[in-house]
CHARMM-style PDB file with segment names, atoms N, HN, CA, C and O in Angstrom:
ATOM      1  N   UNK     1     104.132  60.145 128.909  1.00  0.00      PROA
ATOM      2  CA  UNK     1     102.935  60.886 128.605  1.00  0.00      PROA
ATOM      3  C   UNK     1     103.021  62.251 129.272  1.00  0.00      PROA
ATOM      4  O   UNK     1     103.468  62.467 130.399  1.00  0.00      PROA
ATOM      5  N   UNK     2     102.522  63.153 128.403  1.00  0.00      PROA
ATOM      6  HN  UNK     2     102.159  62.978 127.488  1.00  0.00      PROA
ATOM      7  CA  UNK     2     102.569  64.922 128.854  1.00  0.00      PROA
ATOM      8  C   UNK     2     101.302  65.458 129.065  1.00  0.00      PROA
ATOM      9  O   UNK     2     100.446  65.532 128.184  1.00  0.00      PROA
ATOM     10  N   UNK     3     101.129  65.925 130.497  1.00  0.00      PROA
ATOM     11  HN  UNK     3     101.824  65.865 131.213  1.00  0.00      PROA
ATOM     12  CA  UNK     3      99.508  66.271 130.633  1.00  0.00      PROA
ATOM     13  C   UNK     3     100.155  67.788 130.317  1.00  0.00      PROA
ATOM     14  O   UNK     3     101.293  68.254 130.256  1.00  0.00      PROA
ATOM     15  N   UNK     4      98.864  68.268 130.160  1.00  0.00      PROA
ATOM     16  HN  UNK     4      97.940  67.890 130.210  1.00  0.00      PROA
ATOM     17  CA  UNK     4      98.123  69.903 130.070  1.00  0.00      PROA
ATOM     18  C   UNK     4      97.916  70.436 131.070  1.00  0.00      PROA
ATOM     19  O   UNK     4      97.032  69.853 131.698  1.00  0.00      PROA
ATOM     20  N   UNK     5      98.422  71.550 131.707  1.00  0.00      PROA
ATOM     21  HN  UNK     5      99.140  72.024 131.196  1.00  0.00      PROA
ATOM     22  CA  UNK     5      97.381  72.232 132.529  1.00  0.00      PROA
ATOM     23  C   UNK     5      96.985  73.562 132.087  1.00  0.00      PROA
ATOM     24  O   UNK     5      97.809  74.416 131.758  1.00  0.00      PROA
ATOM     25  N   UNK     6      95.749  73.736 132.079  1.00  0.00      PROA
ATOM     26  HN  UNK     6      95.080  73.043 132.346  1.00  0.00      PROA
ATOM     27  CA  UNK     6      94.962  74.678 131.486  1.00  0.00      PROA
ATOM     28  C   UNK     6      93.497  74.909 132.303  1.00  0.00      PROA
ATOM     29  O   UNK     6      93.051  74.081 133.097  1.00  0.00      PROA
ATOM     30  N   UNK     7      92.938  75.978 132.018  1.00  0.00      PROA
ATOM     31  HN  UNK     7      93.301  76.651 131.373  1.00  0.00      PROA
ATOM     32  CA  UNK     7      91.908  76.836 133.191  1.00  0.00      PROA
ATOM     33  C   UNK     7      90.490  76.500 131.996  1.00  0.00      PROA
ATOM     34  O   UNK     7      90.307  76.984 130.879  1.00  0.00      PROA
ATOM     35  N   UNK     8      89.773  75.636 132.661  1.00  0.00      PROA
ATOM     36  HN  UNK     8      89.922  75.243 133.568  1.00  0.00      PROA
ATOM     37  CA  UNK     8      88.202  75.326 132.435  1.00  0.00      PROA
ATOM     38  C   UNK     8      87.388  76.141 133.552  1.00  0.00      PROA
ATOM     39  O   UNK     8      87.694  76.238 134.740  1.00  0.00      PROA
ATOM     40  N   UNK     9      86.242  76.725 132.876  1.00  0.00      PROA
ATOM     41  HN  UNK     9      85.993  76.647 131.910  1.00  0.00      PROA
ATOM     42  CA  UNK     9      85.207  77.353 133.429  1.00  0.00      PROA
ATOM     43  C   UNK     9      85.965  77.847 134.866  1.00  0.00      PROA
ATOM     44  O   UNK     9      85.699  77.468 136.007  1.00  0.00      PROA
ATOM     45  N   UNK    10      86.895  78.722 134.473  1.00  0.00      PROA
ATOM     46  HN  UNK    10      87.111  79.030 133.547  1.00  0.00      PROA
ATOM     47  CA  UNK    10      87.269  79.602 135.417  1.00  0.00      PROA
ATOM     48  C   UNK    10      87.862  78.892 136.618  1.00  0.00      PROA
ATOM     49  O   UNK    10      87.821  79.586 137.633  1.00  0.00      PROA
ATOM     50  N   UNK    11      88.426  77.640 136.777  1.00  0.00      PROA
ATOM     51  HN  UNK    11      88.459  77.076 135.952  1.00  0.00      PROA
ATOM     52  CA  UNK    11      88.997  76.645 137.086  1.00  0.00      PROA
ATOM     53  C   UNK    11      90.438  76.086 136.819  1.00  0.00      PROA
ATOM     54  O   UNK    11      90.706  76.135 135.618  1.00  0.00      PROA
ATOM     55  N   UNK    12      91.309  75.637 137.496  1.00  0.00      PROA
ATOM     56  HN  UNK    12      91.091  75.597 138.471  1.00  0.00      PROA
ATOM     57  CA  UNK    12      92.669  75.247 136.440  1.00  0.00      PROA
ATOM     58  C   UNK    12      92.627  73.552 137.113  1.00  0.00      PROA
ATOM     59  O   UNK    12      92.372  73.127 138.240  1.00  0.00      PROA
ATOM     60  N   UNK    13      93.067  72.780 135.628  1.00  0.00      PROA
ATOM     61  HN  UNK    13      93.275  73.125 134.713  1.00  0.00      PROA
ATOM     62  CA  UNK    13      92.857  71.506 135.598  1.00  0.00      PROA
ATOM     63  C   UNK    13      93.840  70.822 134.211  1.00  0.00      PROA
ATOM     64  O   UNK    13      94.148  71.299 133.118  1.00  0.00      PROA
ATOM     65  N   UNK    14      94.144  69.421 134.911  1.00  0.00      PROA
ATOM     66  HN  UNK    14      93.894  69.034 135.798  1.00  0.00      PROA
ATOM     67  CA  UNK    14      94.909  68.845 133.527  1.00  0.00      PROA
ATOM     68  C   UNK    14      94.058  68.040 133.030  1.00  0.00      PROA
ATOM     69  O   UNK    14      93.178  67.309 133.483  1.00  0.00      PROA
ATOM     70  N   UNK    15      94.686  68.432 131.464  1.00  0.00      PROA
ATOM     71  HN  UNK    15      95.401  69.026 131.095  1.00  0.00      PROA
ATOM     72  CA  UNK    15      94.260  67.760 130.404  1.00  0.00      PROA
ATOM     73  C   UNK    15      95.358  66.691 130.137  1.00  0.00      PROA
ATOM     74  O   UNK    15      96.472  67.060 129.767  1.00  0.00      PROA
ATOM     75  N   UNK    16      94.989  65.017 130.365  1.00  0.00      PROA
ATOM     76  HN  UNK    16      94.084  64.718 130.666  1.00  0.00      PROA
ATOM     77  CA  UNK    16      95.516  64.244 130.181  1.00  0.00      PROA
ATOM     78  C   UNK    16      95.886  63.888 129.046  1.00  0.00      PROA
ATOM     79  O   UNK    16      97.066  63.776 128.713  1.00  0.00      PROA
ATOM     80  N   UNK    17      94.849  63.657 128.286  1.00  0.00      PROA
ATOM     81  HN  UNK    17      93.891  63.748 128.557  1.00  0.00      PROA
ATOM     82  CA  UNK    17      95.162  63.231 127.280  1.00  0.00      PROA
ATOM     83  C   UNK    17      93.527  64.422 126.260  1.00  0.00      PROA
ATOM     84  O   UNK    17      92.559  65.007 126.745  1.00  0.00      PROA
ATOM     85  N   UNK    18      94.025  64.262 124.736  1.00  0.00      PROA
ATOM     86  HN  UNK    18      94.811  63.787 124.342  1.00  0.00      PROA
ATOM     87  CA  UNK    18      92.779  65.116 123.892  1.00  0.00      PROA
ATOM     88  C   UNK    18      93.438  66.550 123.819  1.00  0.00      PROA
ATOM     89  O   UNK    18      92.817  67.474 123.294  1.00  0.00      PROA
ATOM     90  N   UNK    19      95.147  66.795 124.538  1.00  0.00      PROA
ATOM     91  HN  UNK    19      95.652  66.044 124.965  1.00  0.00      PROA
ATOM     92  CA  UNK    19      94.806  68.430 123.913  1.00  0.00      PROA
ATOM     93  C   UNK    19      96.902  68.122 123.972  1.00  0.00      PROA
ATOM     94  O   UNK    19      97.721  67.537 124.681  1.00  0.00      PROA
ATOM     95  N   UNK    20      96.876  68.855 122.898  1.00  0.00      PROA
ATOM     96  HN  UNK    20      96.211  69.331 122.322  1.00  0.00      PROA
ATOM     97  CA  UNK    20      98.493  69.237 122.298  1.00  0.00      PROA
ATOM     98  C   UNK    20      98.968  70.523 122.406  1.00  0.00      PROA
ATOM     99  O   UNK    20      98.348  71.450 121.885  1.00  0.00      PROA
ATOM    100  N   UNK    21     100.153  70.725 123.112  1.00  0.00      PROA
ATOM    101  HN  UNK    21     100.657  69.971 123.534  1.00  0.00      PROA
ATOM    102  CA  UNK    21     100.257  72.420 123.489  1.00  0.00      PROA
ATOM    103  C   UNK    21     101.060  72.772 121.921  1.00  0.00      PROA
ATOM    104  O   UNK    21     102.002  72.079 121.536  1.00  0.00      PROA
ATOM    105  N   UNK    22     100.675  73.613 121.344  1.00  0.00      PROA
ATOM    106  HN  UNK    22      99.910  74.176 121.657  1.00  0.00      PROA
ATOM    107  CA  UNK    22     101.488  74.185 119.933  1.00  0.00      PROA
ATOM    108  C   UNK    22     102.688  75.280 120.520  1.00  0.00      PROA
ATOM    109  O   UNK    22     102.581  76.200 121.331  1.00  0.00      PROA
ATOM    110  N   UNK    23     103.410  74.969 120.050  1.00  0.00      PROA
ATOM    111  HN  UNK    23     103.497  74.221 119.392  1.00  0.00      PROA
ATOM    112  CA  UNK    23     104.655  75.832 120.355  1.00  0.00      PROA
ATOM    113  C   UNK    23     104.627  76.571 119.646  1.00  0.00      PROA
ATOM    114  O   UNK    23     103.942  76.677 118.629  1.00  0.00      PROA
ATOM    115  N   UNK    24     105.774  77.541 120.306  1.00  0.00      PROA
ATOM    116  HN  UNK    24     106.330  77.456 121.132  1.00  0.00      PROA
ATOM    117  CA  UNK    24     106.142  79.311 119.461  1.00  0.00      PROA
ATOM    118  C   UNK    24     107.428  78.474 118.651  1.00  0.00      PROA
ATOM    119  O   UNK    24     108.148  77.501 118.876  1.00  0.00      PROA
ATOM    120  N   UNK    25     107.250  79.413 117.656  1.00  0.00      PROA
ATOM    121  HN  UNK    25     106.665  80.204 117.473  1.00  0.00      PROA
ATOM    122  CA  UNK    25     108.698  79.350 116.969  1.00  0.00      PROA
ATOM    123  C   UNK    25     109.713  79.773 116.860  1.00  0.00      PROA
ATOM    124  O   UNK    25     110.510  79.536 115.953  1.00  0.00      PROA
ATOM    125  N   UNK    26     109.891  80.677 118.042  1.00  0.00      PROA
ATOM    126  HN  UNK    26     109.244  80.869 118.780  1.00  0.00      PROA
ATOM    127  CA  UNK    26     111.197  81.900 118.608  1.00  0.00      PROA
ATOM    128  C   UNK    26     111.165  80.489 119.704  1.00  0.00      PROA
ATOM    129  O   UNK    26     111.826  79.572 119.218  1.00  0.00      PROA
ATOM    130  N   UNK    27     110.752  80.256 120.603  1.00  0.00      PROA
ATOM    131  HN  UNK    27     110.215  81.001 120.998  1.00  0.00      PROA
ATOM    132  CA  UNK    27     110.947  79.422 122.020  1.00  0.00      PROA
ATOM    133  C   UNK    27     110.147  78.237 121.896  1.00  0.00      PROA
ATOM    134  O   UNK    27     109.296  78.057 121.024  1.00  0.00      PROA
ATOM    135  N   UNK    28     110.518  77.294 122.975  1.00  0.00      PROA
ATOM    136  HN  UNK    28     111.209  77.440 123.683  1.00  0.00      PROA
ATOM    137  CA  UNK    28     110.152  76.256 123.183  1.00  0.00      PROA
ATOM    138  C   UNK    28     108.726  76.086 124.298  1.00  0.00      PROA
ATOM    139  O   UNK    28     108.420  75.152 125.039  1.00  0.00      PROA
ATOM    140  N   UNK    29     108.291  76.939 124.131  1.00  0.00      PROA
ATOM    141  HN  UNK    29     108.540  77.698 123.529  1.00  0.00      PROA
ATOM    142  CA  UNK    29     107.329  77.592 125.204  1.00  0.00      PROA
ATOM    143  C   UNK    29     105.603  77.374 124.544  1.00  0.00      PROA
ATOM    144  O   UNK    29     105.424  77.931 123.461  1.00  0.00      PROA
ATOM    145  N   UNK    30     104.594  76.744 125.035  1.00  0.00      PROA
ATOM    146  HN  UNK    30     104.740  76.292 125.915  1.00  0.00      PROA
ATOM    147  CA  UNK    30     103.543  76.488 124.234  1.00  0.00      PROA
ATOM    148  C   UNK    30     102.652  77.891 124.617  1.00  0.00      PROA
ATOM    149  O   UNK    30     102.307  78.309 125.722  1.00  0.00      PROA
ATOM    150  N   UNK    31     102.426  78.436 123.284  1.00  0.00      PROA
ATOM    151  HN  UNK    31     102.707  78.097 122.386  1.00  0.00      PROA
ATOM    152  CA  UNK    31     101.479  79.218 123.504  1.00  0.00      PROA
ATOM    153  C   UNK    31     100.028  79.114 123.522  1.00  0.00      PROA
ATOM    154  O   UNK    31      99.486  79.936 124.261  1.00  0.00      PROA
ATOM    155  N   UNK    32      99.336  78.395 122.962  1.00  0.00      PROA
ATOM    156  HN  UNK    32      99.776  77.727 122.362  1.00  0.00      PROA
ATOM    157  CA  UNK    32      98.136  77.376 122.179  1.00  0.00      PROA
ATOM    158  C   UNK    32      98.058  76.351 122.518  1.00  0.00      PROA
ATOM    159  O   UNK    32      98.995  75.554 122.543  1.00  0.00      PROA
ATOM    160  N   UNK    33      96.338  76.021 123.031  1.00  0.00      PROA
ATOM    161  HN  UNK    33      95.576  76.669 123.011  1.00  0.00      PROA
ATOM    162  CA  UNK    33      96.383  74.710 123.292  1.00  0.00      PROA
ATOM    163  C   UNK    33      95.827  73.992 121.562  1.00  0.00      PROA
ATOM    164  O   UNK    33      95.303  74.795 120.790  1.00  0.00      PROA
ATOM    165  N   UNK    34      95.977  72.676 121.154  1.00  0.00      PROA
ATOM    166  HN  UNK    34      96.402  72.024 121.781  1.00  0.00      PROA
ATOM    167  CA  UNK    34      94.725  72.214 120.183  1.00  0.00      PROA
ATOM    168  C   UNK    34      93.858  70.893 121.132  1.00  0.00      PROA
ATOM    169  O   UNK    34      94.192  69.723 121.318  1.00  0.00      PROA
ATOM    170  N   UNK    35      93.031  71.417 121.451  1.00  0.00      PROA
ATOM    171  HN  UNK    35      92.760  72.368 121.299  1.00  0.00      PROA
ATOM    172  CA  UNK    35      91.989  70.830 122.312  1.00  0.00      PROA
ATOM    173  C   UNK    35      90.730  69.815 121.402  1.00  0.00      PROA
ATOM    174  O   UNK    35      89.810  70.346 120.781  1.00  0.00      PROA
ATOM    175  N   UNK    36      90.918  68.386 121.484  1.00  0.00      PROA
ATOM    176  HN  UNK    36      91.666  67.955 121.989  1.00  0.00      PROA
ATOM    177  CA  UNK    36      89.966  67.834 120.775  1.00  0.00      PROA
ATOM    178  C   UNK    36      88.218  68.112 121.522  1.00  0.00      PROA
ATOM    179  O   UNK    36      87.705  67.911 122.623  1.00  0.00      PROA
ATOM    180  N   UNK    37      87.929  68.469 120.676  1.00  0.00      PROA
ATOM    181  HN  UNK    37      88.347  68.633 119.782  1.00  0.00      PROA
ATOM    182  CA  UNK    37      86.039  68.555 121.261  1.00  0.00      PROA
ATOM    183  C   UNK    37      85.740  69.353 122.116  1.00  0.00      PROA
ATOM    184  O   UNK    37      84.794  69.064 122.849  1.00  0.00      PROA
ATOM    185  N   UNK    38      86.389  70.516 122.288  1.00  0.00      PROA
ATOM    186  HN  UNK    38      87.157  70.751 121.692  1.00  0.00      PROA
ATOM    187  CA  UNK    38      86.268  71.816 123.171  1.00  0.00      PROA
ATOM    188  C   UNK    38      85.100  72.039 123.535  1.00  0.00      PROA
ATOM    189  O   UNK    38      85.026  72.589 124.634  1.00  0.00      PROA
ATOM    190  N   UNK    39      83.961  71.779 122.930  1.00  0.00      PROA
ATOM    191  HN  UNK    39      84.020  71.333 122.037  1.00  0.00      PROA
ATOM    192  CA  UNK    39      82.371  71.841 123.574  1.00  0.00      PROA
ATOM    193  C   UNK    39      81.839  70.653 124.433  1.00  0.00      PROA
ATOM    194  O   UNK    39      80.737  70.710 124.978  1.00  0.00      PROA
ATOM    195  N   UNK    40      82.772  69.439 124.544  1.00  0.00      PROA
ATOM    196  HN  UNK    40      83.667  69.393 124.102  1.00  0.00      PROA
ATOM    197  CA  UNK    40      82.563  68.566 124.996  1.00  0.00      PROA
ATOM    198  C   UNK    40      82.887  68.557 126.611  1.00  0.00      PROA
ATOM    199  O   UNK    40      82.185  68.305 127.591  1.00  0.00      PROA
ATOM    200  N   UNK    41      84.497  69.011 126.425  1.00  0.00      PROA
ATOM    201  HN  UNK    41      85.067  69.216 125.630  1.00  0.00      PROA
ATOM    202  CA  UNK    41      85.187  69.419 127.448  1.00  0.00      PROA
ATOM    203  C   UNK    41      84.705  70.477 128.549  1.00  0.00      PROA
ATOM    204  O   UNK    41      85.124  70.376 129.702  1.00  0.00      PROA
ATOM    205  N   UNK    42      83.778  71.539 128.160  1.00  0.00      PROA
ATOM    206  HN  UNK    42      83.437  71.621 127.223  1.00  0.00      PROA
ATOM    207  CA  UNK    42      83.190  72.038 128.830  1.00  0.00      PROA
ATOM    208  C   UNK    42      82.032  71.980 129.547  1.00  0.00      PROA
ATOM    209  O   UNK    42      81.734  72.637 130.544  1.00  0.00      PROA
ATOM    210  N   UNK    43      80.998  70.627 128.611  1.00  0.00      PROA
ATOM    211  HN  UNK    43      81.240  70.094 127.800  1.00  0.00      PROA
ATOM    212  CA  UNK    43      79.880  70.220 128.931  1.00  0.00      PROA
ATOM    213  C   UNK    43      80.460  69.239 130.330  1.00  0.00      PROA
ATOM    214  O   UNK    43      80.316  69.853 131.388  1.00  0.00      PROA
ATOM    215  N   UNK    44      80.966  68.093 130.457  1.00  0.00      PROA
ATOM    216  HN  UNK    44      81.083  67.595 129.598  1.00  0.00      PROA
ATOM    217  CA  UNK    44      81.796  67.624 131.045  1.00  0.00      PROA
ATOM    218  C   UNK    44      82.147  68.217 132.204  1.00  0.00      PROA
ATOM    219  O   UNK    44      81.910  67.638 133.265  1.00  0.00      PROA
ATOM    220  N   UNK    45      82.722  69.375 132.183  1.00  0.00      PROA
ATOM    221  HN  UNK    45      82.914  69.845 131.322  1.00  0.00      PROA
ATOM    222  CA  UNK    45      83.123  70.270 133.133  1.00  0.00      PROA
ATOM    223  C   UNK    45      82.172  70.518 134.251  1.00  0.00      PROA
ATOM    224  O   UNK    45      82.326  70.449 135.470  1.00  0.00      PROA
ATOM    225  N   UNK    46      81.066  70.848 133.452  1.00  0.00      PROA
ATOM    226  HN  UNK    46      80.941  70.904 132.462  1.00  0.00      PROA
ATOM    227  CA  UNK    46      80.073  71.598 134.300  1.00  0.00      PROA
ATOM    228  C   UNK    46      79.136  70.205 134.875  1.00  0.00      PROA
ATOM    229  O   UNK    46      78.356  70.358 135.816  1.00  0.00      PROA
ATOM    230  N   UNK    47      79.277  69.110 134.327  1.00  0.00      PROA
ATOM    231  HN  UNK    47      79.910  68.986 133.563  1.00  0.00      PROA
ATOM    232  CA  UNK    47      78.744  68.005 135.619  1.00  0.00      PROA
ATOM    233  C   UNK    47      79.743  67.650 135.823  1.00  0.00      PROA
ATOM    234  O   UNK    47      79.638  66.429 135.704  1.00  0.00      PROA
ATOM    235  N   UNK    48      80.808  67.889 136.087  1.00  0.00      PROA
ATOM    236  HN  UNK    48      80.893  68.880 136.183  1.00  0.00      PROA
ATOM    237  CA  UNK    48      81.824  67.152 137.119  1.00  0.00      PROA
ATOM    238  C   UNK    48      82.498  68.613 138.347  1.00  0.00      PROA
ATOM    239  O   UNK    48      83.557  68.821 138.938  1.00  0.00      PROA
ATOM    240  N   UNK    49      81.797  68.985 138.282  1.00  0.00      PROA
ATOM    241  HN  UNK    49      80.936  68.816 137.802  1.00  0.00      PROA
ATOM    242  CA  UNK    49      82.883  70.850 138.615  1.00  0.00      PROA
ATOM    243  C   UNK    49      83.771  70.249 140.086  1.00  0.00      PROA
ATOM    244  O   UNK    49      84.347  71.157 140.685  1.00  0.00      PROA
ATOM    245  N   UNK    50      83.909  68.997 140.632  1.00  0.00      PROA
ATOM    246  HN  UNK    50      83.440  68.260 140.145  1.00  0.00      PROA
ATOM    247  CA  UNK    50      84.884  68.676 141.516  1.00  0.00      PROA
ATOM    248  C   UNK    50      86.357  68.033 141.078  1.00  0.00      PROA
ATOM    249  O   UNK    50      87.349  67.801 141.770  1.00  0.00      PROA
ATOM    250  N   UNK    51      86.064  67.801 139.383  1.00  0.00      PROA
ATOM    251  HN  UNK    51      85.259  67.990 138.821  1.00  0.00      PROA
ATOM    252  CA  UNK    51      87.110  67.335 139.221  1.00  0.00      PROA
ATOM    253  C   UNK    51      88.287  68.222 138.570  1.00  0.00      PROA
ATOM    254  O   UNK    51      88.171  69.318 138.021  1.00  0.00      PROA
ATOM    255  N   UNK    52      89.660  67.319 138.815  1.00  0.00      PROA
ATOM    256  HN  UNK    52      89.754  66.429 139.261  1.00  0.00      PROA
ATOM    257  CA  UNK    52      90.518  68.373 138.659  1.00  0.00      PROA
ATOM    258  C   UNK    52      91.650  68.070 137.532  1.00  0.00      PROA
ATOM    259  O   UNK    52      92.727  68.622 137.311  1.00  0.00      PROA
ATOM    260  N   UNK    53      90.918  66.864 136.840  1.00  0.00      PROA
ATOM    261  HN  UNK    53      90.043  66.415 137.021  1.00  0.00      PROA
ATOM    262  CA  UNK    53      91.790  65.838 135.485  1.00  0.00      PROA
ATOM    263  C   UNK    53      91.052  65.557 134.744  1.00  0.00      PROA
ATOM    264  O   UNK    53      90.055  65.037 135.245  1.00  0.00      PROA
ATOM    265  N   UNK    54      91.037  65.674 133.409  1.00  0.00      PROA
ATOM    266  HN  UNK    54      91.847  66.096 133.002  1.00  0.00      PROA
ATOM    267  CA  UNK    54      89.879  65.220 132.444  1.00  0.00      PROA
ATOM    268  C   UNK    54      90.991  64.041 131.302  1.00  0.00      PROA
ATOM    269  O   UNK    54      92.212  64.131 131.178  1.00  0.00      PROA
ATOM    270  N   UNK    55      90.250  63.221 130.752  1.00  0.00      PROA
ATOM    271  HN  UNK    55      89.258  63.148 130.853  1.00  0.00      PROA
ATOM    272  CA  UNK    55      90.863  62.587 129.712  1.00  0.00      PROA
ATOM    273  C   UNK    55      89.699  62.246 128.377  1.00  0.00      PROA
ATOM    274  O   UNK    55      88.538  61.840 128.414  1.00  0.00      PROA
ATOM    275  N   UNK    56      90.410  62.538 127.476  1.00  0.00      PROA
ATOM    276  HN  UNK    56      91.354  62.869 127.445  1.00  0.00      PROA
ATOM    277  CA  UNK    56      89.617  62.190 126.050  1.00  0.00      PROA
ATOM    278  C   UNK    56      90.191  60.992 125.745  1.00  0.00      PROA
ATOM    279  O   UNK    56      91.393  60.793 125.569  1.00  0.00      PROA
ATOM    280  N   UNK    57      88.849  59.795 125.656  1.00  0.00      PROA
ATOM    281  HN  UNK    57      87.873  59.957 125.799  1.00  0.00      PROA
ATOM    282  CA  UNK    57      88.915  58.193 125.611  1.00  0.00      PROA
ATOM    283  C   UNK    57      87.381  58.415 124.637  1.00  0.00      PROA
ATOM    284  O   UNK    57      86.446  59.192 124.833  1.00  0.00      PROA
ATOM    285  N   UNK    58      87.619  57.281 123.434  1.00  0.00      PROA
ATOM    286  HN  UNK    58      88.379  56.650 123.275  1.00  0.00      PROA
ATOM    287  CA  UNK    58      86.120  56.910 122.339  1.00  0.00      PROA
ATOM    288  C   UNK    58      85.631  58.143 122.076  1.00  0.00      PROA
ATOM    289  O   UNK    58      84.403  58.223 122.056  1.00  0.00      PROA
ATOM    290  N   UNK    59      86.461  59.452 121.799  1.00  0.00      PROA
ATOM    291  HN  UNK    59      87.459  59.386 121.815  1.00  0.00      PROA
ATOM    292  CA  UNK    59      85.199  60.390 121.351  1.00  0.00      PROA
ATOM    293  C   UNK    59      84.906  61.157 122.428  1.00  0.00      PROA
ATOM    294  O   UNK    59      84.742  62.337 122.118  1.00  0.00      PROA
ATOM    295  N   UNK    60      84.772  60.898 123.671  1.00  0.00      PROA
ATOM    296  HN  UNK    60      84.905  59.939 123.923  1.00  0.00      PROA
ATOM    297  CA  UNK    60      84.360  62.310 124.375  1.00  0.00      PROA
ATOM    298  C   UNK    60      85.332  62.318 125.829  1.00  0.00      PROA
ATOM    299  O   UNK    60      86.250  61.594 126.215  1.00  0.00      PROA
ATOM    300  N   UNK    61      84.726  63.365 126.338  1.00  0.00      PROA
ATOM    301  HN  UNK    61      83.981  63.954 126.024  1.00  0.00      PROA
ATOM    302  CA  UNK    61      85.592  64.083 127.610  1.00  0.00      PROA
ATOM    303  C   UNK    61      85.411  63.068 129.178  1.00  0.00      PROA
ATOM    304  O   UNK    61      84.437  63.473 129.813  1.00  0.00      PROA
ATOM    305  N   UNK    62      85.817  62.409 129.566  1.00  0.00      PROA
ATOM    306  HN  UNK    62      86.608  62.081 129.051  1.00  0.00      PROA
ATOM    307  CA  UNK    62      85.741  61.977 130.956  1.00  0.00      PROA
ATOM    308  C   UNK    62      86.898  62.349 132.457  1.00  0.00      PROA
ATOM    309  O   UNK    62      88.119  62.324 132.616  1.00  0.00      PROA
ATOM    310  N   UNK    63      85.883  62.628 133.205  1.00  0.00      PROA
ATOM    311  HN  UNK    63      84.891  62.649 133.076  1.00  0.00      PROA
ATOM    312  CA  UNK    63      86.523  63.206 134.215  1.00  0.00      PROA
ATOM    313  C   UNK    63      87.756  62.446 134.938  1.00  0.00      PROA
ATOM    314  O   UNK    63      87.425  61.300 135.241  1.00  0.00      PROA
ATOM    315  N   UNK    64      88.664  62.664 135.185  1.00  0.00      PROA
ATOM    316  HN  UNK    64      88.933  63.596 134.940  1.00  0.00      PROA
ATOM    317  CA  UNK    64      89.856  61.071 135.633  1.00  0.00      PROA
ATOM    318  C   UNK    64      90.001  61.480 137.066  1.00  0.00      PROA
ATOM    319  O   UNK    64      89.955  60.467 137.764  1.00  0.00      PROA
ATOM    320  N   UNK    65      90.170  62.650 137.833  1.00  0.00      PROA
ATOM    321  HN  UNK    65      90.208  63.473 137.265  1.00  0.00      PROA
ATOM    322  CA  UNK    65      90.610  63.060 138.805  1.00  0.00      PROA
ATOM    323  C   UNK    65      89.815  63.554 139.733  1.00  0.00      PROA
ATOM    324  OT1 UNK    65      90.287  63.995 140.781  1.00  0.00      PROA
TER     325      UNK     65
END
């Protein structure tokens, strides 16, 4: 399994599971995240702001870390 790390509400944190890095097509290098439920992920964010791992499980965002 391949986590994410990527910057929530001005924060940097992995995304366990719910987000796929899209690659360039010159390199192997992800430029793009595709993030399932991006409004979720942020709602989430902001009642958990200690955590530093999120995972998408049934539909929405839960904090793991």
């Amino acid at each position: 399994m391949e986590s994410v790390r990527t910057v929530v509400l001005g924060k940097s944190v992995f995304l366990l599971t719910g987000a796929k890095p899209r690659l360039s097509k010159e390199k192997s290098v992800a430029v793009t995240l595709d993030v399932e439920a991006p409004e979720k992920l942020i709602e989430t964010a902001r009642r958990n702001p200690d955590a530093v791992a999120f995972g998408f499980v049934a539909g929405s965002w839960v904090a793991a870390a």
